[in-house]
C-alpha positions in Angstrom: 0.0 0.0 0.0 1.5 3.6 -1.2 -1.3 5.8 -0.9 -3.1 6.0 2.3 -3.6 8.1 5.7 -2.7 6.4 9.2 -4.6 8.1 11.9 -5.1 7.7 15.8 -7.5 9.5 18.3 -6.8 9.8 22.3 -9.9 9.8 24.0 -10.2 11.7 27.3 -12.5 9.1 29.0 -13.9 5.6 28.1 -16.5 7.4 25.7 -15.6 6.9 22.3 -16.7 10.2 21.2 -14.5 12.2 23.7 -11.8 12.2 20.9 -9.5 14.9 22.6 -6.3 14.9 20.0 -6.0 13.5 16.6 -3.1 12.9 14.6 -2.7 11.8 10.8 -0.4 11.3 8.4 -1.1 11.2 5.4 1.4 8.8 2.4 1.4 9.5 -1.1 3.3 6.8 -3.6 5.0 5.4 -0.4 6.0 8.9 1.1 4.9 10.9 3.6 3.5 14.5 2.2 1.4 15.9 5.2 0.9 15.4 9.2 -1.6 17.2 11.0 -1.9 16.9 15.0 -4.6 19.1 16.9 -6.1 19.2 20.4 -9.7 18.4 20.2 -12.3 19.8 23.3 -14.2 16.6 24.3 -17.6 15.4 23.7 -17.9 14.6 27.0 -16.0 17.4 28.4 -14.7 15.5 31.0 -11.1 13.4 31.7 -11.2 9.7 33.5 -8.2 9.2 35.5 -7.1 6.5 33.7 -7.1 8.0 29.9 -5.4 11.3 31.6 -2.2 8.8 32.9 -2.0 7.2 29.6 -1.9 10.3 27.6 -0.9 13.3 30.4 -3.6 15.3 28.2 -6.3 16.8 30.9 -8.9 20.2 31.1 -5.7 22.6 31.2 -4.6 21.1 27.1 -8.1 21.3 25.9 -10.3 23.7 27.4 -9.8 26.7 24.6 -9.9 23.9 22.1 -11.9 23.8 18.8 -15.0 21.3 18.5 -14.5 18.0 16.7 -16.0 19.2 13.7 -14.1 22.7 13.1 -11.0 20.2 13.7 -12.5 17.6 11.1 -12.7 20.3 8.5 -9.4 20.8 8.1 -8.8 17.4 8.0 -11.3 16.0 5.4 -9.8 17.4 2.2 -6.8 16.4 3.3 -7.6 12.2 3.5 -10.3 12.6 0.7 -9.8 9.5 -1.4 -7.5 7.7 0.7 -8.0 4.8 2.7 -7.4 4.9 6.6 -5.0 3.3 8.4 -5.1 2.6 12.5 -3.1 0.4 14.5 -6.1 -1.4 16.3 -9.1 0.1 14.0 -12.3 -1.1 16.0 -10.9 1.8 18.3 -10.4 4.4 15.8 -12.6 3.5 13.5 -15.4 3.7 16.7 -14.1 6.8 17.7 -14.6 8.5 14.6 -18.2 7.1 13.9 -19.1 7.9 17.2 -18.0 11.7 17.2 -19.2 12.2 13.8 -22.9 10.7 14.7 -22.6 12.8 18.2 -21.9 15.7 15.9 -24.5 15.0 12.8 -22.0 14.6 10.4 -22.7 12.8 7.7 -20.2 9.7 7.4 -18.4 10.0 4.1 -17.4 5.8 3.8 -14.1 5.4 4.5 -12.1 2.2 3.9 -10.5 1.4 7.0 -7.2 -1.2 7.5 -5.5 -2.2 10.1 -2.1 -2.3 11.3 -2.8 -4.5 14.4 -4.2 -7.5 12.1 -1.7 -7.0 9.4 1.1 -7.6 12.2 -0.5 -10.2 13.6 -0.3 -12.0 10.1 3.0 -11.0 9.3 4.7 -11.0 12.1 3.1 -13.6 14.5 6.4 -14.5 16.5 6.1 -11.2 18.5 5.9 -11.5 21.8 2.6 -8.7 21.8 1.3 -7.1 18.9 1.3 -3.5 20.7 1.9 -0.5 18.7 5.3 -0.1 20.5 6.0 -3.8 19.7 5.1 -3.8 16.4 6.7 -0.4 15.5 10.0 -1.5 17.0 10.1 -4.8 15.0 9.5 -2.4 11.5 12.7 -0.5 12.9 10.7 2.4 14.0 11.6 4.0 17.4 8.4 5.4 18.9 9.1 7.9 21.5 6.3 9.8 22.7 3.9 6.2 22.4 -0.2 7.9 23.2 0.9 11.1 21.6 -1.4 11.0 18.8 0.7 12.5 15.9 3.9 9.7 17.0 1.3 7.2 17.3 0.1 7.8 13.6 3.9 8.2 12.0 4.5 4.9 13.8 1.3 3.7 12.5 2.3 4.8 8.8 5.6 3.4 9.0 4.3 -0.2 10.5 2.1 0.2 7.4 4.7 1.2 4.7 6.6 -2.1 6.2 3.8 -4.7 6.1 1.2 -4.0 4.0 
């Protein structure tokens, strides 16, 4: 696959639509040409424990933040045509139906693939098929793993290697 955009949403609690950052890259004939990260205010506006300790996001990053759909805008045109790419797409894939129905969008059928499955085919030795795994075994150092821009460039590279 050479043409595609990986994407991954942090939620602020255990809501699916309480996307509160989003990060894509997008890959055009194997390269990358565009990232976008933004801090999304929540739909609920509120942070579990939990999702703030796994992401150190809370009220204080997203309180003056744009809506999901002013955020989705800018996006859109950017991923038009291309198929989406998640490491672990029930989650993403949920998150983004979920926000976009919270929010009345209309949902524009994207074709969603996963990373998580592909590196479970490929590469079934591993000893877990977390993003961090998996990225690691494509040569990919993730650093800032539940930032959601680093977990999409790992997510494209895991991609550009397996699929």
């Amino acid at each position: 696959m050479k043409d595609f955009a990986a994407i991954d949403f942090e939620t602020a609690n255990g809501n699916r639509t309480s996307v509160c950052s989003v990060g894509v890259v997008v890959v055009r004939n194997g390269v990358v040409t565009n990232t976008f990260y933004s801090l999304i205010q929540p739909e609920p506006n509120y942070y579990s424990w939990f999702c703030q300790r796994v992401h150190g996001l809370g009220h204080e990053d997203t309180d003056d933040a744009e809506a999901f759909p002013k955020v989705w805008s800018r996006i859109a045109s950017m991923i038009e045509g291309l198929p989406l790419v998640a490491h672990n797409k029930m989650f993403d894939e949920g998150c983004l139906r979920a926000v976009m129905q919270v929010y009345q969008m209309d949902w524009p059928d994207y074709k969603f693939r996963c990373t998580l499955q592909a590196s479970r085919r490929k590469l079934p030795d591993l000893e877990n098929h977390q993003l961090h795994t998996v990225a690691a075994a494509c040569g990919y150092n993730l650093e800032q793993h539940h930032h959601a821009l680093a977990d999409a460039e790992a997510c494209a590279a895991i991609a550009l290697k397996i699929m």
